[in-house]
C-alpha positions in Angstrom: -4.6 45.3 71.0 -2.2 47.8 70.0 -2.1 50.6 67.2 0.0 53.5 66.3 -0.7 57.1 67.3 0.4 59.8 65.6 0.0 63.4 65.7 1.3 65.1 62.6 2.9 68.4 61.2 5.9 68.1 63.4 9.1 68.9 61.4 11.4 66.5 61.9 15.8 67.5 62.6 18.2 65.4 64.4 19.9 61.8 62.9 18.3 58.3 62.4 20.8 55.9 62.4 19.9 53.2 60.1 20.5 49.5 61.3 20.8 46.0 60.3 18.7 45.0 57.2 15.5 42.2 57.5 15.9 41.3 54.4 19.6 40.1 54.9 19.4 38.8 58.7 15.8 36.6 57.5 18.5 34.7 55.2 21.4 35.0 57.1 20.1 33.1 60.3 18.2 30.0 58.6 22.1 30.0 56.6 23.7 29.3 60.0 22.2 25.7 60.5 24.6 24.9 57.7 27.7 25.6 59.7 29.4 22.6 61.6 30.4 24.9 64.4 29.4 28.5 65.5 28.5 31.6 63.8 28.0 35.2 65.3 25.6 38.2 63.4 26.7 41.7 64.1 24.2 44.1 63.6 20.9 42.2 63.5 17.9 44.4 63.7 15.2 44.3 66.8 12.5 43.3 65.1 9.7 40.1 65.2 10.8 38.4 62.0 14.1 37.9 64.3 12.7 36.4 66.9 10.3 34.4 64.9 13.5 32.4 63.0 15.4 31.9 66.4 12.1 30.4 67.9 12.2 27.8 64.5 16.4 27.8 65.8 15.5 26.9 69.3 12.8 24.2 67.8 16.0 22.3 65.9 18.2 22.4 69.2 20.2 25.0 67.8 21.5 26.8 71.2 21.0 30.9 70.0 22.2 33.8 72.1 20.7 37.1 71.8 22.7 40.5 72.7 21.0 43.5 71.4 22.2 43.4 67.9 24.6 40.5 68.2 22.9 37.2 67.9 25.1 33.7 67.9 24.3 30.2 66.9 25.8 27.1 67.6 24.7 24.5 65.0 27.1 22.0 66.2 24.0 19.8 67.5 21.3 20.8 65.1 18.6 18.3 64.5 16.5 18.3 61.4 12.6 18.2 62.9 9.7 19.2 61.2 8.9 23.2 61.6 5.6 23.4 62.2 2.6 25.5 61.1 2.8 27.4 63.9 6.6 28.5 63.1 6.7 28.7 59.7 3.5 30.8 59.2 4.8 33.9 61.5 6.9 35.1 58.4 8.1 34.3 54.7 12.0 34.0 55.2 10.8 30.7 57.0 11.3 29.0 53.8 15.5 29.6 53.8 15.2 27.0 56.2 14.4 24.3 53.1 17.6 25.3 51.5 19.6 25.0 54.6 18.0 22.0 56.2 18.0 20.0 52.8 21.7 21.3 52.0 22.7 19.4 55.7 20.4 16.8 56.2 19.0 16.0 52.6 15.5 16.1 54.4 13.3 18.4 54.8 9.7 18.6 56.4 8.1 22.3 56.9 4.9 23.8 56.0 4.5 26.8 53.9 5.6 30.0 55.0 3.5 32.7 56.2 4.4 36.7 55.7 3.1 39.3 54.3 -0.4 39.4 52.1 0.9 41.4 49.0 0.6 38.6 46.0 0.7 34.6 45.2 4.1 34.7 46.5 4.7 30.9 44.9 7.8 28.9 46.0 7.5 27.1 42.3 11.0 28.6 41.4 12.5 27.2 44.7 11.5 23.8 44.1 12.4 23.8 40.3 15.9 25.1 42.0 15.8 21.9 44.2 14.6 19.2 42.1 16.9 20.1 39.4 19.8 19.6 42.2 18.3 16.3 42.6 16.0 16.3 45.6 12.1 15.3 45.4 9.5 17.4 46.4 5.9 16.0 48.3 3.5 18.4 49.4 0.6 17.4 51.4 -1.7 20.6 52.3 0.7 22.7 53.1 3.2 20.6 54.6 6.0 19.8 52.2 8.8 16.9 52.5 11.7 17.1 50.3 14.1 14.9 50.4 17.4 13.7 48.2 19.7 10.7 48.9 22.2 12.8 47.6 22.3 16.4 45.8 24.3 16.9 43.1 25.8 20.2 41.5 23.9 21.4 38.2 23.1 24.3 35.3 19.7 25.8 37.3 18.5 29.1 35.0 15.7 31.0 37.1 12.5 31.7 35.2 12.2 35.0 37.2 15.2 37.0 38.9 13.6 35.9 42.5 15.9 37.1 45.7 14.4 33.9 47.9 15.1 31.6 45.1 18.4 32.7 44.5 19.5 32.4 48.1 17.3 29.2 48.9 18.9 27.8 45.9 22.2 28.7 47.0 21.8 27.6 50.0 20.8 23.7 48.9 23.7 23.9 46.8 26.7 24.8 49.0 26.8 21.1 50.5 26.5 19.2 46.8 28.4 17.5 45.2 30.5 19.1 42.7 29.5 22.7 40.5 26.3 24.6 40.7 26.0 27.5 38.1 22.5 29.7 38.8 21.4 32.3 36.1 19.4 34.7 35.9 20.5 35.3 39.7 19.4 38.0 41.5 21.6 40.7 42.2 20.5 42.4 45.2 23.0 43.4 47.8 21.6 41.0 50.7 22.5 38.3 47.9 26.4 39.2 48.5 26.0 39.4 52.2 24.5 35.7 52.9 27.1 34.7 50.2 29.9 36.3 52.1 29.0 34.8 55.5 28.6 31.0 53.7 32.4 31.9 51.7 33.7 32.9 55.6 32.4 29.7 57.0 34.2 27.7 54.1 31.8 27.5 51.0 32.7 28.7 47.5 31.0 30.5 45.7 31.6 33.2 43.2 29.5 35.6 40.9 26.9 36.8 43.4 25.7 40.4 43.0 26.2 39.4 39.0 23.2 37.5 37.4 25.4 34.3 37.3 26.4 32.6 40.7 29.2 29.7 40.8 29.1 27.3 44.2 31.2 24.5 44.2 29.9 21.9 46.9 32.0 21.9 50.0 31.3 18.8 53.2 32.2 21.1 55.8 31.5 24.6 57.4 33.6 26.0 60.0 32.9 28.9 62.5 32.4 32.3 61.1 31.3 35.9 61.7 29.3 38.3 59.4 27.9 41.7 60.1 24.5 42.9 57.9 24.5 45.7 55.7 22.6 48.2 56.7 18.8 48.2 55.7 18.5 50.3 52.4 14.4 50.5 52.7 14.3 51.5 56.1 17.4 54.1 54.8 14.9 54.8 51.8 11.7 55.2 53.7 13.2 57.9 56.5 14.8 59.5 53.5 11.4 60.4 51.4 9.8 61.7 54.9 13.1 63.7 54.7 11.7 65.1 51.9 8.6 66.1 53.3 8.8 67.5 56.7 13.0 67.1 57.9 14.9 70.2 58.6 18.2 68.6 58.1 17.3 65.3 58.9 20.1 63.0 58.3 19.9 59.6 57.7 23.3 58.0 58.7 25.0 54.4 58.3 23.9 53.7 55.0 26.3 52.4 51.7 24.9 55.3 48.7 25.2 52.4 45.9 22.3 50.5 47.5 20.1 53.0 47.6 21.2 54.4 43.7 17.7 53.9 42.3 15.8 56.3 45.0 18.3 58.8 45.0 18.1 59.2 41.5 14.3 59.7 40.7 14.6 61.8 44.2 16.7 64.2 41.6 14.4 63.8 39.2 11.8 65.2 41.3 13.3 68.7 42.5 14.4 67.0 46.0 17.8 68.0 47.1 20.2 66.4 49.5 23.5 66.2 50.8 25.3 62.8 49.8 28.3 61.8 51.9 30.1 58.6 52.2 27.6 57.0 54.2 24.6 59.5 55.2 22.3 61.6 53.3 21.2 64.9 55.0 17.7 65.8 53.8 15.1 69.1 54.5 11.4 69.5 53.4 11.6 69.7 49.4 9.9 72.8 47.8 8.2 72.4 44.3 8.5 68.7 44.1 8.0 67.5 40.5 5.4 64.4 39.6 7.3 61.6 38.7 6.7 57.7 37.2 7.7 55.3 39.2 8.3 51.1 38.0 8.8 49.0 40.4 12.2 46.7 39.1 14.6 44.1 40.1 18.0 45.1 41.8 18.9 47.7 40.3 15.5 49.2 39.3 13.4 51.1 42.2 12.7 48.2 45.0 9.2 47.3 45.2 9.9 47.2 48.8 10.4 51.2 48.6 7.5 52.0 46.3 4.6 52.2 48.9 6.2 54.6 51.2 7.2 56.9 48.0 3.5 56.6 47.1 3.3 59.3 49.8 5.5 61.4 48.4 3.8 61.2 44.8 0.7 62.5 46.8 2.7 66.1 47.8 4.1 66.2 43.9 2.9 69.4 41.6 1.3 67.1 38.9 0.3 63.8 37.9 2.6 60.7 38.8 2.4 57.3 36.7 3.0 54.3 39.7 3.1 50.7 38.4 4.2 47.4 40.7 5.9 45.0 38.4 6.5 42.2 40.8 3.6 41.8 43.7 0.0 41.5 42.4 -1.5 42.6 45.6 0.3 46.0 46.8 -2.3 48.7 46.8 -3.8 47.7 49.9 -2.7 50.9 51.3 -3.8 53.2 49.0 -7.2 53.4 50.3 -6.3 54.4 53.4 -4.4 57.3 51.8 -7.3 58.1 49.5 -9.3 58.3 52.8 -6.8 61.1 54.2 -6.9 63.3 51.4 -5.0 62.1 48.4 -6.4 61.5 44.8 -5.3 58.7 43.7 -7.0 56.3 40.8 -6.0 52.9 41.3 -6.3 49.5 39.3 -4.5 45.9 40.7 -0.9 46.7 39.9 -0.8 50.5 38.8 -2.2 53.7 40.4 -2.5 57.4 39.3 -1.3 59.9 41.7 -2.9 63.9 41.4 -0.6 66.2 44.0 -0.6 67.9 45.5 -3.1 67.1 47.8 -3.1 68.0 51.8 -3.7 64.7 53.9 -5.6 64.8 57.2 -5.1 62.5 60.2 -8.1 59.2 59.7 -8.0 56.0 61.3 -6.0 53.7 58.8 -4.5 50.1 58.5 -1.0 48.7 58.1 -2.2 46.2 55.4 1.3 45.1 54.9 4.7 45.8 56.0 5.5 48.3 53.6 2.0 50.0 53.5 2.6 50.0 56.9 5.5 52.0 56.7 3.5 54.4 54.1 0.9 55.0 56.9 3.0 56.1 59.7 4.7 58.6 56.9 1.1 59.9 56.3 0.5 60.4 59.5 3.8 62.0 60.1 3.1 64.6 57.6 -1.0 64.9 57.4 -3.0 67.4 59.8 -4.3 66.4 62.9 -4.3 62.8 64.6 -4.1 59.3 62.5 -4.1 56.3 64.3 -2.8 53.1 62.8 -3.9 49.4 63.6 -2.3 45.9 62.5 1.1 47.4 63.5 2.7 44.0 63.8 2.9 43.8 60.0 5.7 46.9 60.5 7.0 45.8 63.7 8.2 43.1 61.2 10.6 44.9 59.3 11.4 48.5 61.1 14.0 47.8 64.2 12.9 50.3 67.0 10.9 52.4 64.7 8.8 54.8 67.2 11.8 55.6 69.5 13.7 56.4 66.2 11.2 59.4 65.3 10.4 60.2 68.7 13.8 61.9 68.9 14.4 63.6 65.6 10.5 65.2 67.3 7.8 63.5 65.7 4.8 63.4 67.8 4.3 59.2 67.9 3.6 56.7 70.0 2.2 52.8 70.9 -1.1 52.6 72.6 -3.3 50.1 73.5 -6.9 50.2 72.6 
């Protein structure tokens, strides 16, 4: 087995260039079995939840190329097969394949997806999303089969602004027949990216980033290229340890609107930075100020930031108000902060943070991807040696992540024990 070692205190100078984002390449390679021809990804980070959709590719004769961060599909001879337990479990953004496959085919057999332990996570919007385009919807277990002799374009209102529902539902709509209009869309950025790569292969749709998408149905998809925006929480999360140990650490390739909501309750709290057109240069903050923090859809604060800035809260003069709005299960990590120092009071979904509070080096879990990512930035600041176990939750998300802080001089490595 394998765990994280870190030894901390190192200040931290140099640049971290930021790469592709998970969140848009997960939904960006299930949305190339939809084209008739080829497709190319620029920029696709190195990380498992990659590999784990090209395996499911592979599985539906899709022939996939790999070239550091340029992956291409041909689709031309995709066959719709069952993914199995074994494929779909490995990670959430399985599920994009029931969009694409039943948008193509009109059939659909997968089991439900795996991913991360942080809440319910219920597909029940999806499949609203699907049967109101016409398709119906068996589930056995876990294994579902949906199927539709032919999907038709319709009025689909979300009951919750979900990011996978959006996309999974605009994916199952770019092949049907005639309008689909989807409201209370969400508006995150990796939205406009998988809609841009499904307008270059041919499909039209309008309205996404806006809380109302427009896709009329299109019978054919042509080759097309995309390259994914760069990762705004793996921007975020090197940008709060920034804050508490860099000495001009910049943070480069990043796009400042995505990352609005951080930067702005960064201000609130006392921490300066340098904002250029697409970097943010950042030293150890003095006097940071206690801060509330509500988790919120795009454009709120991203839940998906909120665990590593937990860390931050702990190094704050004051107390700091910390509620999750969307996950029911994402305090895992807080114990293992507790247990290096900090005082934090915590119920299901909100936690009280008492700074500051110096953190010394325990043996910790990743219990997540992003409380994995809130343990290494413990450890990174906290006294002494921390070792961190169950790293493949944030080899997930964080494309070459050790090698990345090994050379602005943290003190890190991968060990087996």
């Amino acid at each position: 087995m394998k765990r994280i070692s870190i030894n901390g205190g190192n200040t931290l100078s140099g640049t971290i260039n930021i790469t592709g984002a998970k969140n848009s390449a997960v939904a960006l390679i299930p949305a190339s079995v939809l084209c008739d021809e080829q497709t190319t990804i620029y920029n696709v980070p190195n990380i498992s939840d990659r590999d784990a959709l090209i395996d499911i590719l592979n599985c539906l004769n899709c022939e996939t190329s790999v070239n550091n961060d340029l992956v291409k599909i041909d689709s031309s001879k995709c066959e719709n097969k069952q993914i199995s337990l074994e494929l779909s479990k490995k990670m959430r953004a399985s599920y994009y394949f029931m969009g694409a496959l039943l948008s193509k085919f009109k059939h659909v057999e997968m089991y439900f997806p795996g991913g991360c332990n942080i809440g319910k996570r219920p597909i029940d919007i999806h499949i609203k999303g699907f049967e109101a385009l016409g398709a119906t919807v068996k589930i056995k277990g876990d294994l579902y089969t949906i199927d539709a002799e032919n999907l038709k374009g319709t009025n689909i209102t979300l009951d919750f602004a979900s990011v996978g529902a959006t996309i999974n539902i605009m994916l199952a709509a770019v092949k049907a027949e005639g309008r689909t209009v989807i409201r209370n869309a969400a508006r995150e950025a990796e939205i406009v990216n998988i809609a841009t790569f499904l307008n270059n292969m041919g499909a039209k749709i309008t309205g996404a980033g806006t809380s109302v998408i427009r896709i009329e149905g299109v019978d054919y998809l042509h080759r097309a290229m995309i390259e994914v925006i760069p990762d705004r929480i793996e921007a975020g999360t090197y940008i709060i340890l920034g804050a508490m140990i860099g000495n001009e650490l910049k943070i480069n390739n990043i796009i400042p609107e995505h990352i609005d909501a951080l930067l702005s309750k960064l201000r609130e709290m006392n921490v300066k930075y340098l904002l250029e057109e697409n970097s943010v240069t950042i030293s150890k903050a003095e006097n940071v100020r206690a801060a509330n923090i509500k988790t919120a859809v795009y454009p709120g604060f991203p839940t998906d930031i909120a665990q590593p800035m937990m860390v931050l809260l702990t190094q704050a003069n004051g107390v700091s108000m910390y509620e999750e709005t969307i996950w029911e299960n994402r305090m895992g990590h807080v114990k293992h902060l507790v247990n290096m120092g900090a005082n934090i009071k915590n119920g299901n979904t909100n936690a009280v943070v008492i700074g500051p509070t110096p953190l010394y080096g325990a043996d910790v879990e990743a219990t997540d991807l992003r409380g994995g990512a809130a343990m290494v930035l413990a450890g990174l600041i906290a006294e002494g040696t921390t070792k961190v176990t169950s790293i493949e939750h944030i080899l997930r998300g964080y494309d070459n992540i050790i090698n990345k802080l090994k050379n602005v001089g943290a003190d890190i490595k991968i060990e087996e024990y």
